[in-house]
N, C-alpha and C positions, 0 to 999 in steps of 0.2 A: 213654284216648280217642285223643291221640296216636298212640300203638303202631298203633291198628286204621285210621286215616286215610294210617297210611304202608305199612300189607299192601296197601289198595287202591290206593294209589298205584301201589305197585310192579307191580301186577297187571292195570293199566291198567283198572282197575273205577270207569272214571269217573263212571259213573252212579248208582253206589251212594254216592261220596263224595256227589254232590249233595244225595242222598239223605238223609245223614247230617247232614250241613251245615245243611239247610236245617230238621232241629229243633233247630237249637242256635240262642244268641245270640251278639252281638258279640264280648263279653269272653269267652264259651267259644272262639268261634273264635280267636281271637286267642292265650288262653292257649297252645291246641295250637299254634296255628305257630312260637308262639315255642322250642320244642322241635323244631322241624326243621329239615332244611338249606335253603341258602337256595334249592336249586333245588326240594325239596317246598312250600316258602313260595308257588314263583311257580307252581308249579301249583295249588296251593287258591285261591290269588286270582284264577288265569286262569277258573277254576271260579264263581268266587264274582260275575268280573264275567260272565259269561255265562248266569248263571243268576237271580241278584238283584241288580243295582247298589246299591242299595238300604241291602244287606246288608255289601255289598263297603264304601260308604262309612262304615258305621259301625263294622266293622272296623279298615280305615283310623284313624279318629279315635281306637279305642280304642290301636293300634298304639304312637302319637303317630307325629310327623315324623322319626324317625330310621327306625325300621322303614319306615314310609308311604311317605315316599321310596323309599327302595330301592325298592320293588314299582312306585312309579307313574313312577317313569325308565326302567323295562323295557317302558313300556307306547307306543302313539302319542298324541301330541297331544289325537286324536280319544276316545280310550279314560277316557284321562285327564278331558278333560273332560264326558266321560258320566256318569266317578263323583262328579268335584269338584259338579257340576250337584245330588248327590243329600243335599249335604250341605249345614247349616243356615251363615248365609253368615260366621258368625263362625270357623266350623272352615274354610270353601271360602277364606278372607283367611289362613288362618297356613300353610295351604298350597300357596296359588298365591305368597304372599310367597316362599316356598321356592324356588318351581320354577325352573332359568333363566328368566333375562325373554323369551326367543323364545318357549318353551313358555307362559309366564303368560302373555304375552299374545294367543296363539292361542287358550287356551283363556279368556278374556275375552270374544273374540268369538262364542264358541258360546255363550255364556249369553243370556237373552234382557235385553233394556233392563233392568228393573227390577232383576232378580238381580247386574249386572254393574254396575251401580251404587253397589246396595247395597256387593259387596265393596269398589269402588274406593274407596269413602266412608271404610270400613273402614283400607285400607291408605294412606287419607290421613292417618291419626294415628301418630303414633309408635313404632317398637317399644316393647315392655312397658309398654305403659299403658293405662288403662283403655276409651279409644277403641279399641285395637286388640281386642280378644277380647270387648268387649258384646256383646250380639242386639240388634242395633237396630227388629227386631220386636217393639217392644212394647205390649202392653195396658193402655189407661187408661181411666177415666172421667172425665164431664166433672163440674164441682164439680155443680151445678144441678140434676143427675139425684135423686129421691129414689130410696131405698132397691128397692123394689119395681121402678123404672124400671131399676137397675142391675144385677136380678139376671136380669131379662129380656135386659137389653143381653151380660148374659156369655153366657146361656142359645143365645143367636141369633148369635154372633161364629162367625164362617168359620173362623180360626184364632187358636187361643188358647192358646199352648205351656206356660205355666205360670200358676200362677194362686196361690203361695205369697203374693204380696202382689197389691192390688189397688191402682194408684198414682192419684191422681186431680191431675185437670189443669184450667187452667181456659182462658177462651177463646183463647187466645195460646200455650197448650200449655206453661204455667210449672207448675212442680211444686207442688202444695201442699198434698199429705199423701195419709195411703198409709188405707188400711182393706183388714183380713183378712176371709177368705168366712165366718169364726164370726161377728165383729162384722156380718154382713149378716143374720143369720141370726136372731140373736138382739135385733134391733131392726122396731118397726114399719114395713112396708113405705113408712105415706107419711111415714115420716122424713126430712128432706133430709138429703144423703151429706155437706153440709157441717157437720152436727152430730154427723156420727158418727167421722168422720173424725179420724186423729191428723196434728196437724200438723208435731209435731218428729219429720221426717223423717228418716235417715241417709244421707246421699249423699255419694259422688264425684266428681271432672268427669271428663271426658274424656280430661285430661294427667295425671290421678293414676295414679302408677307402682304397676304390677302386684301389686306385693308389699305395697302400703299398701292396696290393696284387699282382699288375703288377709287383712291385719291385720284390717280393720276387720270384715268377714264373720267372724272368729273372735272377737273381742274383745266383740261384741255378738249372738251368737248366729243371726245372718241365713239365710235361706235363697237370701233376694236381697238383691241391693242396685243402688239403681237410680242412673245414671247420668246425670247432666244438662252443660249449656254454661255459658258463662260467665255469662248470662242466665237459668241455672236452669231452661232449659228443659228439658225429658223429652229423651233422645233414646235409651237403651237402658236395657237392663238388664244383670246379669249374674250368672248362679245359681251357685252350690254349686258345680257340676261342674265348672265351670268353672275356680273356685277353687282345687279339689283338683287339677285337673293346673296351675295356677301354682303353690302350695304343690309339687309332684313338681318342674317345671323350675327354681323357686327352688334346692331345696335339692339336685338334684343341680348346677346352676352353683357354688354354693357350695364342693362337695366336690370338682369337679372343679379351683376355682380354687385350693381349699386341696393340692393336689396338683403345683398348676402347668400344669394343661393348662385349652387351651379348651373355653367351653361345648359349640362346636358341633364337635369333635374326636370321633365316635364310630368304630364299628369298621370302616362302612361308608365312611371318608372315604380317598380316595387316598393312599397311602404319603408322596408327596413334598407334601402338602398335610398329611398328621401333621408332619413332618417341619419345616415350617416356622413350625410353630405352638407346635411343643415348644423347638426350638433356642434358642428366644430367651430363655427360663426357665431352660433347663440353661449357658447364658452367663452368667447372673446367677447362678446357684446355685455354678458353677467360682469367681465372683470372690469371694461372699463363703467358701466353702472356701479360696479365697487367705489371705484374710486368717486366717482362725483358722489355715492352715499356717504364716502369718508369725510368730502368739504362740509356736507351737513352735519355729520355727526360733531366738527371742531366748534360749532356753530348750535347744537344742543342748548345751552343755557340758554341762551339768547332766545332760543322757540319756546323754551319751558317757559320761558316768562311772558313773550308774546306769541301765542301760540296760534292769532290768528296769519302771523307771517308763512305759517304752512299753505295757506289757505292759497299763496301767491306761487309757489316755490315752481307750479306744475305749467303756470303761465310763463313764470324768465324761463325757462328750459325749452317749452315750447315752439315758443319765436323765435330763440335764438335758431335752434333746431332746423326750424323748417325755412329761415333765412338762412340759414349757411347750406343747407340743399339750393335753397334759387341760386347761388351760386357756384356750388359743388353741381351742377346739372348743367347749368352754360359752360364752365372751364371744358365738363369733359368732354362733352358736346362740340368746344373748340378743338381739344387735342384729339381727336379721334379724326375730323376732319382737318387736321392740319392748319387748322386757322388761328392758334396758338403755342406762343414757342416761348421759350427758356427767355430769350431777345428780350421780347416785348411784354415781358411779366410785370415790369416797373409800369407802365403804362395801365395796362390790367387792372394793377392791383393799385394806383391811383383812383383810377374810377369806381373800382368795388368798395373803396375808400370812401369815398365822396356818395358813395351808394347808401353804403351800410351808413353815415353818419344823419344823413337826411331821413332815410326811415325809418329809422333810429328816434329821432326825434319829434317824427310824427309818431309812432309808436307809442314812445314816453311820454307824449302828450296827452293821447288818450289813454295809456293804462293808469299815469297816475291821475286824471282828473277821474277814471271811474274808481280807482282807488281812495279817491277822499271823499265822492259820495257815499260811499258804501260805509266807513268807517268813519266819516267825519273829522279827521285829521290829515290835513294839507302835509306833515313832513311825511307821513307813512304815502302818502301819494310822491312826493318829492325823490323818495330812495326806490319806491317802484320804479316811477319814470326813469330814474338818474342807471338806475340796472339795467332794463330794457335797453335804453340808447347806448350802453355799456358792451352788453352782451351782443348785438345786431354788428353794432360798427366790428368786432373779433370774428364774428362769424362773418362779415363779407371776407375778412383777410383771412383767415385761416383758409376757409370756403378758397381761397385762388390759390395759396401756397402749398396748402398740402398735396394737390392734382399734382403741381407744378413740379415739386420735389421728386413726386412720385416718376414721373415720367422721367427726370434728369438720374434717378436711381434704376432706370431701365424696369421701372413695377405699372403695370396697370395699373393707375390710376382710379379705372372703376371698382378693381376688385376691395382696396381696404380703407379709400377716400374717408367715404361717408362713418366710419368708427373711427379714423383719427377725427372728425368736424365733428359729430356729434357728442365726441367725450369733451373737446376744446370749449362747446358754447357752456354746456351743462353745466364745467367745474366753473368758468369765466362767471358763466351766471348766477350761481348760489355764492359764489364767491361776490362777487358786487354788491347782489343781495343782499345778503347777507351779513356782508363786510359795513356796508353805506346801513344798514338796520342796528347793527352792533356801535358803530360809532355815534348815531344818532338817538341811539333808544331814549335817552333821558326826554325826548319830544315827543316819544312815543305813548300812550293812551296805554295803561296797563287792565 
């Protein structure tokens, strides 16, 4: 579909794109652009808003903010807030949050009172929490209503965006239990909705962080989950879909911090704006490389004399390395999903134990038996192997405790995990090396 979007492009068969565009949906349009350049991008969307804004803002949203952007900075003010206008106000708040503040607040003013409210209301709560990304349009009943009386009240609502749960409220707008459209359906009309109704609700507030919303919408099977104040009053909700793209921005921040770069670093961000955002990681990553070149340097005579020991140093680092990632990648992978706690760290860190030992020694199996073909002497194979099974068994434990710490220190975990493991395997490893090479050299082959 792609392919035929970029013939017409090229052919300036604008009218046909429209054409084609206009039986597709978001996520299809979307898929396609993301397979084109960015200047075929800013012609489907210049298309897209000229034809359906509509269509444009839900593109937009499936986009998310890194693509979105790009397209709505090429755009004016005015255009801009034609599309943001067209979208529901929890998506129109995480990307007027975005825009410079001259642009967000230009396009503020074209919204009318209620709309522009709504979002500011929005971008009054915190990033990543559960005030910023609710629909604060929500649907309730009043406790009092009997059954019959409620299904009329849904029947006759202007706008009713979802209706997975039904939240019931009472005069003062406090939450006090939710009933689904089966349970209305299947009780007598003049039932009162206060006997039908469940009362042990699952809710959020406001300031609950992003990702503990994700937990809880997975953990308990939800389609929604509805959001209230300090007071328990109703003030949003927030569905599924919503969820899925925090679950998508969770665990790409994650992946990115496990890497060392920032969340908001993507392709579309200025050179000297990468630039200063990587630097200060690859400073930190230079000192602790310092020091594992220091364990070598204590260890100098030793290579001056057997100098094919360099030849190994880049293998124990290696493995240890990218074992203390297989398990620096499942811990955080647990603490992000709540599947691991401070509790059950002894348990954990038994089995990474028992982990790291066993691969360890397959490991050392095979790097020192290829270490004594290659050189012909069984102890230079002996302090390879003996380092390997050394360096692996540190890296499972380090790999669990330092996530572990981290989170008990209230620090992300993803963000400086992988520079405390991979400074721990490297010095453990030249150091083993090194150490089991220095005490043994008299066996060693000069």
């Amino acid at each position: 579909m792609a392919g035929s979007v970029q013939k017409l492009l090229r052919r300036n068969a604008y009218s046909h794109v429209k054409n084609l565009l206009a039986k597709l949906r978001a996520a299809d349009i979307s898929s396609i652009m993301l397979e084109m350049t960015d200047r075929e991008q800013r012609s489907v969307f210049s298309i897209l808003m000229e034809r359906d804004r509509q269509l444009a803002a839900e593109t937009l949203k499936v986009l998310g903010l890194e693509w979105g952007l790009a397209l709505l900075l090429q755009r004016s003010s005015e255009e801009i807030g034609g599309v943001i206008r067209e979208m529901e106000s929890d998506a129109a708040a995480a990307f007027i949050s975005a825009l410079p503040e001259e642009v967000a607040q230009e396009v503020l003013e074209q919204m009318d009172s209620q709309e522009s409210s709504e979002v500011q209301e929005l971008l009054g709560y915190p990033e990543e929490t559960a005030g910023r990304i609710m629909t604060p349009n929500v649907f309730s009943l009043h406790e009092e209503l009997t059954v019959g009386e409620a299904i009329q009240t849904i029947q006759t609502a202007q706008e009713l965006e979802m209706v997975f749960y039904l939240y019931v409220v009472d005069e003062r707008n406090h939450l006090v239990g939710v009933v689904s459209l089966r349970q209305l359906l299947m009780v007598a009309p003049t039932s009162p909705l206060r006997k039908v109704m469940t009362t042990d609700v699952i809710t959020v507030t406001t300031d609950t962080d992003q990702e503990e919303v994700a937990n809880q919408v997975a953990l308990y099977d939800l389609l929604a989950i509805p959001v209230v104040d300090d007071s328990n009053k109703l003030v949003g909700t927030i569905t599924v879909d919503d969820v899925i793209d925090v679950i998508k921005d969770e665990a790409t921040e994650d992946i990115f911090y496990l890497a060392g770069v920032e969340a908001d670093d993507h392709i579309h961000t200025p050179a000297l704006t990468s630039v200063k955002k990587r630097l200060p990681w690859l400073i930190v990553n230079l000192a602790t490389a310092l020091l594992a070149a220091t364990v070598v340097a204590i260890y100098e005579p030793t290579i001056a004399r057997f100098s094919f020991l360099a030849v190994f140093l880049p293998v124990v680092a290696g493995l240890g390395g990218n074992s203390g990632t297989q398990t620096l990648t499942v811990m955080v992978r647990g603490l992000a999903l709540g599947e691991v706690s401070w509790e059950s760290g002894k348990s954990i860190l038994l089995k990474e134990i028992k982990v790291g030992i066993n691969n360890g020694i397959a490991i050392g199996i095979i790097a020192g038996t290829v270490a004594y073909l290659w050189k012909g002497n069984y102890m230079l194979g002996l302090v390879l192997g003996g380092a390997m099974t050394i360096n692996i068994v540190v890296a499972g434990v380090v790999g669990t405790l330092v996530p572990l710490i981290l989170k008990k220190l209230t620090v992300d975990p993803a963000i400086a995990s992988s520079i405390f493991v991979t400074t721990f395997t490297d010095v453990v490893g030249f150091l083993s090396f090194l150490g089991l090479a220095t005490f043994l050299l008299q066996y060693l082959p000069v």
